[in-house]
C-alpha positions as CSV (number, residue, x, y, z in Angstrom):
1,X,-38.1,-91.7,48.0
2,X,-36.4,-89.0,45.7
3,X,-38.8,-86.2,44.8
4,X,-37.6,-84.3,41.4
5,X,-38.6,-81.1,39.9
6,X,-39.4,-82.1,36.6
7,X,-41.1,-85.3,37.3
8,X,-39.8,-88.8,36.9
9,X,-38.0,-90.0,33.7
10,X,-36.4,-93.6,32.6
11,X,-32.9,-92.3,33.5
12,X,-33.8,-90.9,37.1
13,X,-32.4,-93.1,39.5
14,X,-32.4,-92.8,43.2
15,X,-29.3,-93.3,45.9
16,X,-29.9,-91.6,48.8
17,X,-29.4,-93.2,52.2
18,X,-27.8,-96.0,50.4
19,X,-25.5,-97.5,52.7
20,X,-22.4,-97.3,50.4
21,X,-23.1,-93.7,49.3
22,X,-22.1,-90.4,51.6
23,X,-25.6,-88.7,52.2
24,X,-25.7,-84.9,52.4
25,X,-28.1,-82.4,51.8
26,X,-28.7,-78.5,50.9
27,X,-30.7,-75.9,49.6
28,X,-29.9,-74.9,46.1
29,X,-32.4,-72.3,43.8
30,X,-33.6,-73.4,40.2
31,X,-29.9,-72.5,39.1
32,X,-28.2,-74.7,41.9
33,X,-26.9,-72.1,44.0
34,X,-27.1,-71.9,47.4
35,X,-29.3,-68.7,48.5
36,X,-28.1,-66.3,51.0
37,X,-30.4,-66.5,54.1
38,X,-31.8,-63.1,55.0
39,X,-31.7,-62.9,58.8
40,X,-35.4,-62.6,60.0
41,X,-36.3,-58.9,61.8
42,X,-37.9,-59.8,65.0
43,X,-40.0,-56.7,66.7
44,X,-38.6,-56.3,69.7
45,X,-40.8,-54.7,72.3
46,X,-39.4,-53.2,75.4
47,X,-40.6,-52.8,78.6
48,X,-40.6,-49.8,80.8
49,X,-41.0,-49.6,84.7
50,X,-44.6,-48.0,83.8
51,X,-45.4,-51.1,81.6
52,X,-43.5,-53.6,83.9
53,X,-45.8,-51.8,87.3
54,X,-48.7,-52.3,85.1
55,X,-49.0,-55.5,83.6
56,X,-47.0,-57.1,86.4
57,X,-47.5,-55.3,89.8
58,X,-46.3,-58.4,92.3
59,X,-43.3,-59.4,90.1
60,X,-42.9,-54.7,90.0
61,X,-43.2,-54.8,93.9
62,X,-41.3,-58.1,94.6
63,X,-38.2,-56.4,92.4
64,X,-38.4,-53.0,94.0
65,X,-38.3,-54.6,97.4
66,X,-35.1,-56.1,96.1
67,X,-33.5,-52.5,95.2
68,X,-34.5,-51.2,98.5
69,X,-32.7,-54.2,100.9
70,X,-29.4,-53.7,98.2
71,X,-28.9,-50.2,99.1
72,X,-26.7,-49.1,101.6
73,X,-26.9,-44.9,102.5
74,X,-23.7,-43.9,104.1
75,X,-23.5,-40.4,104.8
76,X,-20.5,-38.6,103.8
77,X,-17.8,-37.6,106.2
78,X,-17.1,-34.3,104.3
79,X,-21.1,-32.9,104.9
80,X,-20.6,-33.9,108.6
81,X,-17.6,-31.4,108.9
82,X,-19.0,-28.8,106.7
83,X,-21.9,-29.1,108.5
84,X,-19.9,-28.7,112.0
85,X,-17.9,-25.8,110.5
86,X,-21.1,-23.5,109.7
87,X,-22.3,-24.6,113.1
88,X,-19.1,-22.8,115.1
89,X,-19.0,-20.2,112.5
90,X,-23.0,-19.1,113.1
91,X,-22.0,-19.0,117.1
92,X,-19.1,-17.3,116.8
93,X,-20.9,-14.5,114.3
94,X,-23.8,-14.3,117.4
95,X,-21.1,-13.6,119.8
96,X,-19.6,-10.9,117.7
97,X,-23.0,-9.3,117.1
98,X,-23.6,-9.0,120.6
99,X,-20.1,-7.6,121.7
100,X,-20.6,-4.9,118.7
101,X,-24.5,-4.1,120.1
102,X,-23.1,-3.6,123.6
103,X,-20.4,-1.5,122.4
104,X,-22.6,1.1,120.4
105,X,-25.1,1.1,122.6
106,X,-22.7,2.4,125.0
107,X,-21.4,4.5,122.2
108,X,-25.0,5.8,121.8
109,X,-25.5,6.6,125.5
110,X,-22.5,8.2,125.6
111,X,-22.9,10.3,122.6
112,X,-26.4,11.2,124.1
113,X,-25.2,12.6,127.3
114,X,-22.5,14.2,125.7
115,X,-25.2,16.7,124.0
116,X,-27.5,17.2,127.3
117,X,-24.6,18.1,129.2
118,X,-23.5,20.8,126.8
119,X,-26.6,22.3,126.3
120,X,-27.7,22.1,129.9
121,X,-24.1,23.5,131.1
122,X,-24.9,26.4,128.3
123,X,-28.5,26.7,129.8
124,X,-29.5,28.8,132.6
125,X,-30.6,26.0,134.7
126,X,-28.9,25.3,138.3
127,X,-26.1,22.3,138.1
128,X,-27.7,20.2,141.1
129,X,-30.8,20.1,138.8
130,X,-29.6,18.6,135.9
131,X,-29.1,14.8,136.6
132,X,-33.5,15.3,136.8
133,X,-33.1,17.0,134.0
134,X,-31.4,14.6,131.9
135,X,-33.9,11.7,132.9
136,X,-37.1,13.4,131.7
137,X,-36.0,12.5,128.0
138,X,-34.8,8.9,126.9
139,X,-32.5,9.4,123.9
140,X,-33.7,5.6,123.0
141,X,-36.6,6.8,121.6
142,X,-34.7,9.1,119.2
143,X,-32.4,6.2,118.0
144,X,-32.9,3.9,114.6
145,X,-30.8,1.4,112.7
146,X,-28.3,1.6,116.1
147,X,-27.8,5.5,115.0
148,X,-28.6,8.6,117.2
149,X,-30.9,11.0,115.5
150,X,-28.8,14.4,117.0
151,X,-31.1,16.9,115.8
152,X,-34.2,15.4,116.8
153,X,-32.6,14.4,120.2
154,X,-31.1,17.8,120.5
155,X,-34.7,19.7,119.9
156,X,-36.0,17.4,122.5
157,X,-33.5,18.9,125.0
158,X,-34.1,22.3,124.4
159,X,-37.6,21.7,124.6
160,X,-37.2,20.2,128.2
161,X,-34.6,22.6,129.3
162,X,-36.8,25.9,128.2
163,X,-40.0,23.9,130.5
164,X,-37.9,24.3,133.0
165,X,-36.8,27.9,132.5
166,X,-40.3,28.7,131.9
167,X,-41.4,27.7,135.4
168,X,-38.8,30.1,137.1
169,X,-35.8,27.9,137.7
170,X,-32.6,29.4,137.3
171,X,-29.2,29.8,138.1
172,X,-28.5,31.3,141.7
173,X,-32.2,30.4,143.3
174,X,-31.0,28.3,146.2
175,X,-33.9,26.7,148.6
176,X,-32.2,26.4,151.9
177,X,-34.7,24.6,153.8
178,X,-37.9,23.6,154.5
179,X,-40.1,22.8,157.2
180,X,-41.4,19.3,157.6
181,X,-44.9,20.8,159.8
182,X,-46.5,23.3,157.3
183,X,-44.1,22.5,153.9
184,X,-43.1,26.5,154.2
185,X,-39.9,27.1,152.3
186,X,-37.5,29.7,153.8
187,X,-34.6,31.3,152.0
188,X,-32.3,33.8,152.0
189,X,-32.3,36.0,149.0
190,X,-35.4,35.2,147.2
191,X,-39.3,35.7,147.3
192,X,-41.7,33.5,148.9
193,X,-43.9,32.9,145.2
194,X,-39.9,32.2,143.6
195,X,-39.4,29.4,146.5
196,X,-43.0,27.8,146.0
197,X,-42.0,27.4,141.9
198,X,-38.9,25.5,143.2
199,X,-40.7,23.7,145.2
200,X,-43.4,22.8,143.1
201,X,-41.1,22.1,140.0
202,X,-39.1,19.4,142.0
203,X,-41.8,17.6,143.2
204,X,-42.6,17.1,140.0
205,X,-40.3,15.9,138.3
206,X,-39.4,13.4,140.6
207,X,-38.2,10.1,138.7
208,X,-40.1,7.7,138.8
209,X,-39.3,3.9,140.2
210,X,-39.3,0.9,137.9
């Protein structure tokens, strides 16, 4: 069958699929050109992890699974050593802050003795009594930020050094015994009341025992 555009007419004759004729076919327009074929656009919708987790959770879980077993975490030989080289450097800047505590604290002791000697050797107080002296005032309490506060220190000394004056201690008062039966003091030079003071004064400042 041979279908025509303008209909049938007495000189229209048909020979396709004759078995002596070459057969082919195309698509012509009204003029008998071939057309040129437009490509058809396709929307192409693509799919997210969200959209993927949402409309398809087993086939989401089933590939995330997947990625899990793949990777491999292998940890990094650099970090190990970096890590091992803060390590010994954190140890080694402990043991330097210690060995520099120990020195000024010796540095601060020093320091602090330093001033109560001066001032007690330019006091009037008796040299056998100044070790007892020196023990009624801790120069730790007077130091901050590992520095000695010298003037506060130092008007705690002369504080301590004038009690003692106060109570009648002074160069030259020697006790030269005492009696263990009635605690009477005997001396050579000096008043009874002046050897009761002495007395009285180093029984109390006795250090006390930790």
């Amino acid at each position: 069958m041979s279908v025509c555009v303008f209909g049938a007419d007495s000189n229209t004759s048909a020979a396709a699929f004759a078995e002596d004729e070459p057969c082919s076919f195309a698509e012509v327009d009204i003029a008998g050109n071939v057309p040129v074929q437009k490509p058809t656009e396709k929307e192409v919708k693509r799919m997210d992890k969200a959209q993927l987790k949402k409309d398809h959770p087993e086939l989401f879980a089933e590939v995330l699974a997947e990625g899990k077993a793949q990777v491999v975490i292998t940890a990094d030989p650099e970090i190990k050593v970096l890590k091992e080289a803060v390590a010994a450097l954190s140890e080694e800047n402990k043991s330097l802050r210690k060995e520099n505590d120990v020195r000024r604290e010796k540095e601060l002791k020093a320091e602090a003795d330093k001033l109560f000697t001066e001032k007690l050797a330019a006091s009037d107080l008796p040299e056998r009594l100044h070790d007892k002296v020196k023990v009624m005032v801790d120069y730790n309490k007077f130091v901050k930020d590992q520095a000695l506060n010298t003037k506060a220190f130092g008007e705690a000394v002369d504080a301590e050094i004038k009690d003692w004056s106060d109570r009648g201690v002074k160069k030259g008062e020697v006790v030269l015994g005492e009696s263990t039966a009635n605690k009477q003091i005997t001396t050579v030079d000096k008043t009874e009341e002046t050897n009761k003071n002495a007395e009285r004064l180093l029984n109390h400042v006795q250090p006390k025992k930790k």
